[in-house]
C-alpha positions in Angstrom: 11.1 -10.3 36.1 9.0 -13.3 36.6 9.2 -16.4 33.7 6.6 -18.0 32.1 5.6 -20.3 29.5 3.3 -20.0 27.1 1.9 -22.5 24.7 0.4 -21.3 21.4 -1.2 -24.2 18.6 1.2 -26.8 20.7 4.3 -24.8 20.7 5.9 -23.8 23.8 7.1 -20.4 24.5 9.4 -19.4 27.5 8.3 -15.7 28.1 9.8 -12.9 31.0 7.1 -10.2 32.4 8.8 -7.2 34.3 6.2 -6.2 37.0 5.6 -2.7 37.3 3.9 -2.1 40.6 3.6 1.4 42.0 6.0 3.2 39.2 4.1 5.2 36.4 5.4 4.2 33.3 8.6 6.0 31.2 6.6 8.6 29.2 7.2 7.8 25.3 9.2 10.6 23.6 6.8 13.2 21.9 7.0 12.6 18.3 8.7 15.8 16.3 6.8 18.5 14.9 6.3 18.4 11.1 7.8 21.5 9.8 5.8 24.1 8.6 4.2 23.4 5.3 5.0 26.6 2.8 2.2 29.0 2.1 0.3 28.6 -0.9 -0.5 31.6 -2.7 -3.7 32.7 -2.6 -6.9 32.1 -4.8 -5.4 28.9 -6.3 -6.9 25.5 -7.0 -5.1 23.4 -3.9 -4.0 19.7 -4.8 -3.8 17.6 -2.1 -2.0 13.6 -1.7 -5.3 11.2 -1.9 -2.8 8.9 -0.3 0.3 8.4 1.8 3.0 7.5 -0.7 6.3 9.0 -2.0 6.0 11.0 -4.6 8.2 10.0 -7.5 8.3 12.1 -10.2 7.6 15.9 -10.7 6.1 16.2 -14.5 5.4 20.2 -14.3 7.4 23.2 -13.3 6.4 26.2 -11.6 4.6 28.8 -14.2 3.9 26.0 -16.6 0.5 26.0 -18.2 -1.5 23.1 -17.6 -5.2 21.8 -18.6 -7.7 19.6 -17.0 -7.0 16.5 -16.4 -2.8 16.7 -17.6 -0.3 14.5 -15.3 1.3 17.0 -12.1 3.3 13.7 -10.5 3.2 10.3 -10.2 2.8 9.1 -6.7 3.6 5.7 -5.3 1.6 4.0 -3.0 1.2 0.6 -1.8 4.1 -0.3 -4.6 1.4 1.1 -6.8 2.2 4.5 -9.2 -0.9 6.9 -9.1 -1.1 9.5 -11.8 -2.0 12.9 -9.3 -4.1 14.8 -12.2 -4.8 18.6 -12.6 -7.9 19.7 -11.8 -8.7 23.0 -14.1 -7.0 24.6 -16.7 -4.5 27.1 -15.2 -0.5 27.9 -14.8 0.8 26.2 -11.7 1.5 28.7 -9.2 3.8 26.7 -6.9 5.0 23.1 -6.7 5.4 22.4 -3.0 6.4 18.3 -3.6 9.6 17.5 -4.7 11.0 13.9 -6.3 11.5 11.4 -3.7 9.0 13.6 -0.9 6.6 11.2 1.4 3.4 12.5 1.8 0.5 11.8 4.0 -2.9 11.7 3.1 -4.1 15.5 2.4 -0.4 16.8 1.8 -0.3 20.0 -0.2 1.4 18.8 -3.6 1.1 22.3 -5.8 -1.1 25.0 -6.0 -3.1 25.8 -9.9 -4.1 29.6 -10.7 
């Protein structure tokens, strides 16, 4: 370890570097896999997360009816609450998102038939 000090807009800073000469670094631990995402059914309108968020609230249930432009969940994001809207007219096939769920961007939320 050597010591140093550093001074940053007139404040010193005491500071210890490790040298690493010669070693390769500890390799960072590989990030888990995300599980499998379940299989929409086919032939459906997709809905995907514009965002990363959480998604906090459900308002449809599987083999509801819904039309164009009706609320499918809120999402938050950014301590914001998006309304995710249906796209067509349809029934909803399956609801893959559940209360409380973080999403990232593209996330499958529910599938409309």
């Amino acid at each position: 370890m050597k010591k140093y000090r550093v001074t940053v807009n007139g404040t010193a800073y005491e500071i210890e570097l490790e040298e690493l000469t010669g070693a390769a670094p500890a390799p960072a631990a590989a990030a888990p896999a995300p599980a499998p995402a379940a299989a929409a059914p086919a032939g459906g309108e997709q809905v995907t997360s514009p965002m990363p968020g959480t998604i906090l609230d459900v308002k449809v249930s599987q083999g509801a009816s819904v039309k164009k432009g009706d609320v499918l969940m809120i999402l938050e994001a950014m301590k914001m609450e998006n309304e995710i809207m249906c796209p067509c007219d349809g029934k909803v096939a399956s609801i893959l998102a559940s209360k409380g769920m973080a999403v990232e961007s593209g996330t499958l939320l529910c599938v409309i038939q």
